[in-house]
MARKEVEX-580162 format. One record per residue (C-alpha): residue number from 1; residue in one letter; chain; x, y, z. Coordinates in steps of 0.5 Angstrom, whole numbers. Each point is the difference from the previous one (the first is absolute). Layout:
+------+-------+--------+-------+-------+-------+
! miro ! marro ! drenti !     x !     y !     z !
+------+-------+--------+-------+-------+-------+
!  NUM !     a !      A !     X !     Y !     Z !
...
+------+-------+--------+-------+-------+-------+
This chain:
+------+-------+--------+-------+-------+-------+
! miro ! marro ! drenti !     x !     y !     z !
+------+-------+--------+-------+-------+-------+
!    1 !     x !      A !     0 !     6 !    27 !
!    2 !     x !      A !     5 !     3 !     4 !
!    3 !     x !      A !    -1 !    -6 !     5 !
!    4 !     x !      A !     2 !    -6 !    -5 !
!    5 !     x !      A !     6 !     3 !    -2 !
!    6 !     x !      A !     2 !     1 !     8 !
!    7 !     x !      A !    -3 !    -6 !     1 !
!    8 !     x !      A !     5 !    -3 !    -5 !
!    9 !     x !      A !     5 !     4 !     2 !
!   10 !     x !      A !     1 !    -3 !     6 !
!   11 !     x !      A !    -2 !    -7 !    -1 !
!   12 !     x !      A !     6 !     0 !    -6 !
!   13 !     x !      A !     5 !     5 !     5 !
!   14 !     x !      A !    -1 !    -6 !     5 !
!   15 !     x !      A !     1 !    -6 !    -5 !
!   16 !     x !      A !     6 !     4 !    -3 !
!   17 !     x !      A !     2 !     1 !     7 !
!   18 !     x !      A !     0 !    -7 !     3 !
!   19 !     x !      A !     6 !    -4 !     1 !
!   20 !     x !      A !     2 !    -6 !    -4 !
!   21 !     x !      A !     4 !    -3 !    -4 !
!   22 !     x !      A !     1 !     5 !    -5 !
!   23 !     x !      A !     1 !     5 !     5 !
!   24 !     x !      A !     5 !    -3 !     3 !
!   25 !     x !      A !     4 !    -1 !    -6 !
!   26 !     x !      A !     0 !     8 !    -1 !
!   27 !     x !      A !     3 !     1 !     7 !
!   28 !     x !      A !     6 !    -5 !     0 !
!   29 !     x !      A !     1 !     4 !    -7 !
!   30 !     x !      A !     1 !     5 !     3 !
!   31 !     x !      A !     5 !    -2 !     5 !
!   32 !     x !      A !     3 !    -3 !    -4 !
!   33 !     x !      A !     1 !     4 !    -6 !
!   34 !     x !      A !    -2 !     7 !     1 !
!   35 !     x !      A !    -7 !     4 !    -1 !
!   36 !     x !      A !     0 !    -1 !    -8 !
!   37 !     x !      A !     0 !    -7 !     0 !
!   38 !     x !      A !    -6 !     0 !     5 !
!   39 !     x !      A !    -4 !     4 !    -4 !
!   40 !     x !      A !     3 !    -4 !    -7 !
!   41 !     x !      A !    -3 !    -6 !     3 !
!   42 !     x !      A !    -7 !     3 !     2 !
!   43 !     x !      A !    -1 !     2 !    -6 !
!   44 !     x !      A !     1 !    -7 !    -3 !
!   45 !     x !      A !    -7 !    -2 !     1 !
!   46 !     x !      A !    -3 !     7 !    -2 !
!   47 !     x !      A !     4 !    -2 !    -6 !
!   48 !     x !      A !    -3 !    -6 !    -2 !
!   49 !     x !      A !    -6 !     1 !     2 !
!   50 !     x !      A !     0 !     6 !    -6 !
!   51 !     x !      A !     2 !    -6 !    -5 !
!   52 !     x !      A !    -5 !    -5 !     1 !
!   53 !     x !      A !    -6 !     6 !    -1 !
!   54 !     x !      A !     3 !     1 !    -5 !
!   55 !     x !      A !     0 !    -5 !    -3 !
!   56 !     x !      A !    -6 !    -1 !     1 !
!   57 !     x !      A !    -3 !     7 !    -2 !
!   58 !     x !      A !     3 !    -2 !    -7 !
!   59 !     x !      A !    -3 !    -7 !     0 !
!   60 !     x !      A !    -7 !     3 !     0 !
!   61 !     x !      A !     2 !     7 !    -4 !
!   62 !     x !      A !     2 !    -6 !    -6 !
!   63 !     x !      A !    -4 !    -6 !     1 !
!   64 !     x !      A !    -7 !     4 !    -4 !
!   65 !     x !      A !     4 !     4 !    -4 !
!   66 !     x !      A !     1 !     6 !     5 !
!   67 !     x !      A !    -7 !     0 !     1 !
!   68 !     x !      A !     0 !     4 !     7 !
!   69 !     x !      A !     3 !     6 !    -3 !
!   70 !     x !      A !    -5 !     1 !    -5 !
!   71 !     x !      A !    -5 !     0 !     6 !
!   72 !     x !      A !     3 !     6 !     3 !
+------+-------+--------+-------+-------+-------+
């Protein structure tokens, strides 16, 4: 077990990692302003992200009347 999560571990640091537009976005963010507003902007897809599983655990907590709670 401990290979997968290193394995995944790298595989998502290296991804995480990786430049692109995002990235970019980050950095002039925080040239141009200072740290908080760096960081303010990473976090926006983690934010979104956050929502949208969300939305939809709670489409498939409702849709047959919380039927997944009554499993655990």
């Amino acid at each position: 077990m401990i290979y997968y999560l290193t394995f995944g571990s790298i595989l998502g640091l290296s991804a995480g990692m990786s430049p692109g537009p995002l990235f970019a976005l980050v950095i002039s963010e925080t040239i141009a302003h200072d740290i908080r507003a760096g960081i303010k902007v990473a976090l926006v897809p983690t934010m979104k992200f956050l929502g949208l599983s969300l939305c939809v655990l709670a489409v498939f907590l409702f849709k047959d009347g919380l039927s997944l709670l009554k499993i655990m």
